[in-house]
C-alpha positions as CSV (number, residue, x, y, z in Angstrom):
1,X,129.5,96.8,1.8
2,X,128.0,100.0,3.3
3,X,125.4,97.6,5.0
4,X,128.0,95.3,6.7
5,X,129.8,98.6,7.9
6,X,126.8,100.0,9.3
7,X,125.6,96.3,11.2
8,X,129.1,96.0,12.5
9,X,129.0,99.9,14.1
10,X,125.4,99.3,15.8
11,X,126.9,95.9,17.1
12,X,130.0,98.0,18.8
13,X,127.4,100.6,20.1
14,X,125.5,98.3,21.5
15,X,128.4,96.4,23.0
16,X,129.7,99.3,24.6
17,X,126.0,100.4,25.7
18,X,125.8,97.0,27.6
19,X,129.3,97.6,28.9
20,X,128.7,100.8,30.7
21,X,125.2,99.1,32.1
22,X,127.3,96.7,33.5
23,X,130.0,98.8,35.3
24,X,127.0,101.1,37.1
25,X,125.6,98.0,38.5
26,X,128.8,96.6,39.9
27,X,129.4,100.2,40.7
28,X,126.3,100.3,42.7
29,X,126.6,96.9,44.4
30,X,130.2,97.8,46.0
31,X,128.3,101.1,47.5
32,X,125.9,99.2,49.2
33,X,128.4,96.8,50.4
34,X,130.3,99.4,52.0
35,X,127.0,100.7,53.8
36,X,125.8,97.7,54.9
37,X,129.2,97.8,57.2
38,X,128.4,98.4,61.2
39,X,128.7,102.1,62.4
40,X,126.8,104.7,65.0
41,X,123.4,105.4,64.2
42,X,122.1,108.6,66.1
43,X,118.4,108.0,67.3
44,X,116.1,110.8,66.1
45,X,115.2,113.9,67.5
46,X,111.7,113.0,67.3
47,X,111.7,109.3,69.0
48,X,110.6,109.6,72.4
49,X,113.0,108.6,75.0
50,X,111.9,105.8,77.3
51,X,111.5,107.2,80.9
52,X,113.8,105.8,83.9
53,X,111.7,103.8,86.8
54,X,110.6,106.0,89.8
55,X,113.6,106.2,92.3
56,X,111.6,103.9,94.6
57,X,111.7,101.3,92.2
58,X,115.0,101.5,91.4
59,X,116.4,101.0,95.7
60,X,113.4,98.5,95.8
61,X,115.4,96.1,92.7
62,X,118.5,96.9,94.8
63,X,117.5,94.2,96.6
64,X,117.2,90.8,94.3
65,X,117.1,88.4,97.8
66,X,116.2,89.3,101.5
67,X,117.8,87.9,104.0
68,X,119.7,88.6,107.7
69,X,122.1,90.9,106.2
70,X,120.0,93.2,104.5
71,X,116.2,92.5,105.5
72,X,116.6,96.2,107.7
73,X,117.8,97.9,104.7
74,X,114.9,96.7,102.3
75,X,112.4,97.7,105.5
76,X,113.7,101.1,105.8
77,X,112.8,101.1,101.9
78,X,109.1,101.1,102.7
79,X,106.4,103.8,103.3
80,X,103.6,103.0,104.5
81,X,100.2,105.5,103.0
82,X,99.4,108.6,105.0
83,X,95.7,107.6,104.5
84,X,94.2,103.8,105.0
85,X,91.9,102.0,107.1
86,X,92.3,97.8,108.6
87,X,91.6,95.6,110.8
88,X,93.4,93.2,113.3
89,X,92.7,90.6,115.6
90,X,95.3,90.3,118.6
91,X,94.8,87.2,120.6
92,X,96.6,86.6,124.3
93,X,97.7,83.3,125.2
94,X,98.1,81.8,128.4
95,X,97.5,78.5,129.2
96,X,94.8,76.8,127.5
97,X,93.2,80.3,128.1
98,X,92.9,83.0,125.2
99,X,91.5,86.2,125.0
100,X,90.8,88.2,121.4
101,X,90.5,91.8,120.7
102,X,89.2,93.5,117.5
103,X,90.9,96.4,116.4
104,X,90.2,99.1,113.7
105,X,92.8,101.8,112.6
106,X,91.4,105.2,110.3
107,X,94.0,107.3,109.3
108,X,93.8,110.1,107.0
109,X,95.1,113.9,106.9
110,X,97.5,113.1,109.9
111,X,94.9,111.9,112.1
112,X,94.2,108.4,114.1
113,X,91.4,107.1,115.0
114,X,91.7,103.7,116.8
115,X,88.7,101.3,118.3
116,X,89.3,98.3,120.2
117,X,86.8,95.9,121.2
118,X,88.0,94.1,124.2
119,X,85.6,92.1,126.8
120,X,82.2,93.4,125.2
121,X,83.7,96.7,125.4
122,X,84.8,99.8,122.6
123,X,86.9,102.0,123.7
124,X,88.0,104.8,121.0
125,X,91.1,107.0,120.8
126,X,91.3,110.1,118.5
127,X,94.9,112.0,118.3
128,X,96.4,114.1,115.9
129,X,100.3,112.9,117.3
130,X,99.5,115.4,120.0
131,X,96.5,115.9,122.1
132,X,95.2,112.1,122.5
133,X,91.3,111.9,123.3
134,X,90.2,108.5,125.0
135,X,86.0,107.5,125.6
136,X,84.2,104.6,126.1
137,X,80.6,103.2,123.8
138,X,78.2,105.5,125.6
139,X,80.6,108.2,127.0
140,X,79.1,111.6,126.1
141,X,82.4,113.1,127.1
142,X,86.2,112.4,126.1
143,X,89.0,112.1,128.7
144,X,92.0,114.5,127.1
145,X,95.9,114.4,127.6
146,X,99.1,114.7,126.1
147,X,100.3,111.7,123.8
148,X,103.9,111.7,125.0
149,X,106.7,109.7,123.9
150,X,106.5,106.9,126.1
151,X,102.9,105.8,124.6
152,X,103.0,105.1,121.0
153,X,99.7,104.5,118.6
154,X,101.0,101.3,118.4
155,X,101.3,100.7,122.0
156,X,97.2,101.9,121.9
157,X,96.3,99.5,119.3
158,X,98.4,96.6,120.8
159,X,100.5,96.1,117.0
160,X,104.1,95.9,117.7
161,X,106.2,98.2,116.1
162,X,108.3,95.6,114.5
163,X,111.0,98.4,113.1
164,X,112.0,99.7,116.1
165,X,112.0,96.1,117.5
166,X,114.4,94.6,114.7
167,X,116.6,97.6,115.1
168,X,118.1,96.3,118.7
169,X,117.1,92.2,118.1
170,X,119.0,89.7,117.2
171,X,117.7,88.5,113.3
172,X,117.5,84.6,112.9
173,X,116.0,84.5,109.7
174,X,114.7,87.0,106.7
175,X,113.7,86.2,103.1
176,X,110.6,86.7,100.6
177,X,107.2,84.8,100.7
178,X,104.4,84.7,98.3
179,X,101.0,84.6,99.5
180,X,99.8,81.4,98.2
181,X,97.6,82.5,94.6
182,X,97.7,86.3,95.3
183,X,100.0,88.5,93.9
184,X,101.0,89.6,97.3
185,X,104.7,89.6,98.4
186,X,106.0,89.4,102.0
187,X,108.8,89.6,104.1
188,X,109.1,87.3,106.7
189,X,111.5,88.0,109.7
190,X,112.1,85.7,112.8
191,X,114.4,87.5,115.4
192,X,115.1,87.1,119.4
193,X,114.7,90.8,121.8
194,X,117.6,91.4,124.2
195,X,114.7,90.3,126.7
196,X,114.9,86.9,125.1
197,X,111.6,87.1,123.4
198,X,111.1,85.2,120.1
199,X,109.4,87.3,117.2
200,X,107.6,86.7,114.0
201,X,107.0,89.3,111.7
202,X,105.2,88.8,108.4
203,X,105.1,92.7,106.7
204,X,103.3,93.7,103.6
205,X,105.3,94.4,100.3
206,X,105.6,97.7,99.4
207,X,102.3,99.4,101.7
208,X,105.2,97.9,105.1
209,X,101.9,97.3,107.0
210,X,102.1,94.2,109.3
211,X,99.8,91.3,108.1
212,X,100.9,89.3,111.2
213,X,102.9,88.9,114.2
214,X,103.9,85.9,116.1
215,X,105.4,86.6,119.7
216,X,107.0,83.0,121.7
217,X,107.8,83.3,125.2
218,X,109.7,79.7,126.3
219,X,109.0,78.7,122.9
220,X,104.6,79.1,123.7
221,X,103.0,81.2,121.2
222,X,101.8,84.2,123.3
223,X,100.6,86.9,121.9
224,X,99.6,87.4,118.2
225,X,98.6,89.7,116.0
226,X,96.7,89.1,112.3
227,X,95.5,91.8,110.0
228,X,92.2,91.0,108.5
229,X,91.5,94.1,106.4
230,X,93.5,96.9,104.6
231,X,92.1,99.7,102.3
232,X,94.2,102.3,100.7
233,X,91.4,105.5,100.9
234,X,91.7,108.8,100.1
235,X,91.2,111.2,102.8
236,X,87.9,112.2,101.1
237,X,86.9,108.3,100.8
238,X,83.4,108.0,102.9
239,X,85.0,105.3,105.2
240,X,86.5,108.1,107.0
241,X,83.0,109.7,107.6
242,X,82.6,110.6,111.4
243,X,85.7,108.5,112.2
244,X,87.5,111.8,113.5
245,X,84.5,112.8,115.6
246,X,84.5,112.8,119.1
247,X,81.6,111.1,121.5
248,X,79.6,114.9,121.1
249,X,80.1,114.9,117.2
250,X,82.8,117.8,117.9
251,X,85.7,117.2,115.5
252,X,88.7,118.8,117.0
253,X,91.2,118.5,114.5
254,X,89.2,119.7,111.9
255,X,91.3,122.0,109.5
């Protein structure tokens, strides 16, 4: 009898033992249901927080699409460097007659240095926005004046300044072109001057350097301009070496 007792008192224990097992694990199981419902997770103190695009890039993805309403707002948008060398070619029409010019433009430190080649012929100008020096291949000597507002380094080089053009045109046409495999991106502009001139503009995304320039008068191509180099240099880059010397060697806006 004592035996049976005692079997039948390790069988309750055990019962109950397995009973409160149980009621921990459903226990346990409704907590982590309750916490696996949504709610606000603060990030950590220590996770690095991811840094906003330059303000540049954020007015440049202002604009998703370019066109006739906006193409002079995503143009103001662009800077071009305040140190880089290129090339053009301008070509004049007239007739079956053309005549080509090479041009090189050095700037660096807030100094221009332009060359044209024109007729078997270099002529130089040097200017610091100011005091504009102008020689000839061979010249010992540079003639000096004032670069007033009516002459423009643009004017010098023979590039239009295609800003200051748009600003009082008329604008037929603006969007976004890809050049062919490059990554290069380009805005292409087509607008008529008060003076009834057509123009062409093809401008460089983001440097806002013209890579070419179509001008029609009575619907003949006459004038154009195509850009057939650009480096972005340093004003300590060697291409700039002598460029800001005059015919003598002197350089006058040295610092």
């Amino acid at each position: 009898m004592k035996a049976r007792s005692g079997a039948k008192t390790a069988a309750i224990v055990l019962v109950s033992a397995l009973f409160l097992v149980g009621l921990m694990i459903l226990a346990y199981r409704i907590m982590t249901l309750r916490n696996d419902k949504p709610g606000i997770t603060l990030p950590d103190a220590s996770t690095p927080v991811e840094e906003q695009p330059p303000q540049e890039q954020q007015t440049a993805d202002r604009f998703v699409t370019v066109d006739t309403t906006n193409v002079l707002d995503v143009l103001e948008t662009l800077r071009t460097a305040d140190s880089f060398y290129q090339q053009f070619t301008t070509t004049l029409f007239w007739g079956k007659e053309q005549s080509e010019r090479k041009v090189e433009w050095f700037q660096a430190r807030g100094i221009v240095r332009i060359n044209v080649w024109e007729a078997g012929r270099k002529r130089s100008y040097l200017t610091d926005g100011n005091v504009l020096f102008l020689w000839y291949e061979g010249e010992t000597e540079a003639a000096e004046r004032n670069l007033d507002q009516d002459l423009s380094l643009e004017d010098l080089a023979g590039v239009p300044e295609y800003k200051k053009e748009l600003v009082q045109a008329e604008i037929l046409e603006a969007s976004y072109l890809s050049s062919g495999s490059s990554e290069q991106e380009i805005v292409y502009v087509s607008a008529v001057l008060p003076s009834g001139s057509h123009r062409q503009y093809w401008i460089d995304l983001p440097t806002g350097q013209l890579v070419q320039a179509d001008i029609m008068e009575d619907q003949q191509l006459s004038y154009q301009v195509l850009q057939t180099s650009l480096e972005q240099a340093g004003p300590s880059d060697p291409i700039f070496e002598d460029a800001f010397c005059l015919p003598d060697g002197t350089e006058p806006f040295r610092p």
